[in-house]
N, C-alpha and C positions, 0 to 999 in steps of 0.2 A: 338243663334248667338255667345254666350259668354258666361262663365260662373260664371262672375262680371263685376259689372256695368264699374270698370274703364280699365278689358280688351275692352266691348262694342267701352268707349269712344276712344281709343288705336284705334280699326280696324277703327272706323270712318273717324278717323283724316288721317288713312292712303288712306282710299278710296276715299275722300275729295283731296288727297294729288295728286293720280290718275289718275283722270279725269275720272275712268270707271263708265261705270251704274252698278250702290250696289244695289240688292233689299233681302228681307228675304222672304221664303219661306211659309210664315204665311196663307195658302191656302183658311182658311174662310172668309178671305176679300175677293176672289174672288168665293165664294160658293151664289147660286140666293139668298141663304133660310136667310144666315146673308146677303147679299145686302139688301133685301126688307129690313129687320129688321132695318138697319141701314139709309134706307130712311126713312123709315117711321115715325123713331124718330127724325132724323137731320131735316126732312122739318116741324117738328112742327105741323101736323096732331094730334099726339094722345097726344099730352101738353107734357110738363114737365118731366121726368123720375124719379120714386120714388122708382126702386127696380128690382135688378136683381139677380135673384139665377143661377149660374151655377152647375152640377152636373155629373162630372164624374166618372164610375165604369167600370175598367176594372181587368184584373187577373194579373196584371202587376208584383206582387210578386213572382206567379207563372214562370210564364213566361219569367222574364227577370232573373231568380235564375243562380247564376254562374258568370252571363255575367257584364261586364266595365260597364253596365247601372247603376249596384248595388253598382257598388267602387265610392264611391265620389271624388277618390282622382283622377279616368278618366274622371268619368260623372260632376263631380261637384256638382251633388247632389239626390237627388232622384225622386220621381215619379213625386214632383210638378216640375220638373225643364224638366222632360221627356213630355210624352202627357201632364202634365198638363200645360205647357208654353206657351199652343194654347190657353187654356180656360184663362189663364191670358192677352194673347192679347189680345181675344174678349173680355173680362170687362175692359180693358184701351182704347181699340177704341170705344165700343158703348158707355160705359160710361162714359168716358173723365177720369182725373186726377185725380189718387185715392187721399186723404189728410190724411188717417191711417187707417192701419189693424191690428186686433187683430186675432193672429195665434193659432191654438190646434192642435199638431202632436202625431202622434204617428208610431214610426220605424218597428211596427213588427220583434224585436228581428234583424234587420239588419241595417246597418252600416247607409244608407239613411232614408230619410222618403216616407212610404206607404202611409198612412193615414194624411190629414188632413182638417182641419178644420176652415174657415179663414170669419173672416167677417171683412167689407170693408165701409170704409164712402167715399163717392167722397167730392172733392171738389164742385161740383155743388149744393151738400145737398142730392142728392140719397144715397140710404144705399144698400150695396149689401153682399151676402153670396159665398163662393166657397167649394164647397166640392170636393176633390180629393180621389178614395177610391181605392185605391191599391192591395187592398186582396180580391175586387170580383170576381165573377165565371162567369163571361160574361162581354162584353161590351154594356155601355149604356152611352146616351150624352142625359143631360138633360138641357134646359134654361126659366126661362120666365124672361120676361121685363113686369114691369108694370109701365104705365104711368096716369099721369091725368083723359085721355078719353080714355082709354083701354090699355088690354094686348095682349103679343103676346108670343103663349107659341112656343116653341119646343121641340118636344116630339120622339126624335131618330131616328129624321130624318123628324116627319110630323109636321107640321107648322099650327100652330092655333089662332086662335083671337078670343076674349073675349069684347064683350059690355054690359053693363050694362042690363038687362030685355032679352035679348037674350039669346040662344043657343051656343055654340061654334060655329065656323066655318071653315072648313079645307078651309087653302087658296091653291089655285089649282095651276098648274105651269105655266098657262097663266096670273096668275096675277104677277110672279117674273120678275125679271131684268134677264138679260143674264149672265151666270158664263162665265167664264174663264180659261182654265187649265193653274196652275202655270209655266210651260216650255213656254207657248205661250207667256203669259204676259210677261215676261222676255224678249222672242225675241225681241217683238215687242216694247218694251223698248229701246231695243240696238238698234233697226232698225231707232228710234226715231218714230215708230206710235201712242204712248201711253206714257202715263205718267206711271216714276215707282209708282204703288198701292201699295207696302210695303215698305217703304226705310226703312235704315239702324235705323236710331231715332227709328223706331218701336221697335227692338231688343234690344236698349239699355232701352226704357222705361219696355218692360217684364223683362227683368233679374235685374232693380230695385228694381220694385215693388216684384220682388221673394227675394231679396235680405233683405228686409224690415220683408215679411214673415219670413222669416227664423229667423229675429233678436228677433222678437215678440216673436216668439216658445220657442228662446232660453230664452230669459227674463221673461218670461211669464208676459208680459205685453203689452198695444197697443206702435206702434210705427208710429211715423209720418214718412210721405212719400213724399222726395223730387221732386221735378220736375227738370230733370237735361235736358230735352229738352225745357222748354221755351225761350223763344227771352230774 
């Protein structure tokens, strides 16, 4: 949405100012595989949340070589701020409000960062990890959530649960919620049939908490992390 938190807080106020429906295009809110995920922790089924690894690899180094994705002074930053801005919304939605993350980058001899390395405490008491890996040779999206009374991995795409003395279990697509394509939910937003699923808050809490990372890396030290959306 931005590429700091106090541009973020800037368009807000302006589309506040507006009256239009603002939504961000954060598409995993409306994917089955993170819905179920995110029921099934918010209604309190599998306890408490103690632990999320995110895990992104893609050839992003490769691939984006040349291009304003790579100049920080267009993109604003690098790989975490590119795909990796989705995997930091999902760890601020399922997770709730980070409270400090300890960052480790590494640039790969370019101007941005490829490579990093970020572990993350919520305020809830969950501890989570994000790996962003920029110089690999394929794409892969890796997640688990582990709670109380089980986990629930995602594994590129297939969706697994973990109980204690059992087997894994591939959960099937009759057990998900309904997705959404990001253009409908919008409409239907502006139509008033639906509530906006990503408002604008969303995009200012990711490019915080990136903003945080980024200070960590610089510091080489943990840095606490503001809540600039509370009441």
């Amino acid at each position: 949405m931005a590429n700091t938190a106090a541009e973020a807080q800037q368009i807000l106020a302006a589309a506040r100012d507006s009256g239009r429906v603002f939504m961000i295009a954060y598409q995993r809110h409306l994917d089955p595989r993170f819905r179920y995920v995110e029921q099934q922790l918010s209604q309190g089924g599998l306890g408490r949340l103690t632990y999320i690894s995110a895990v992104l690899l893609q050839e992003w180094l490769y691939t984006a070589a040349g291009t304003w994705r790579q100049d920080p002074a267009l993109s604003g930053g690098g790989q975490l701020h590119d795909s990796g801005s989705h995997f930091v919304d999902v760890l601020r939605w399922i997770g709730g409000p980070v409270a400090e993350g300890h960052a480790f980058p590494d640039n790969r001899g370019v101007r941005g960062d490829i490579n990093s390395a970020v572990n993350l405490r919520f305020e809830s008491g969950a501890l989570g990890s994000l790996a962003v890996v920029g110089d690999a040779h394929a794409y892969w999206e890796d997640w688990s959530f582990s709670a109380e009374r089980g986990t629930i991995l995602l594994r590129n795409g297939r969706l697994l649960s973990l109980q204690l003395g059992s087997p894994p279990r591939e959960i099937g697509p009759e057990e998900l919620p309904p997705g959404v394509d990001v253009d409908r939910a919008f409409v239907d937003a502006v139509l008033g049939r639906s509530p906006v699923p990503v408002p604008g808050e969303v995009g200012l809490e990711v490019i915080n908490l990136t903003e945080c990372i980024w200070r960590s890396a610089a510091e080489g030290r943990p840095v606490r992390v503001p809540n600039l959306t509370r009441a």
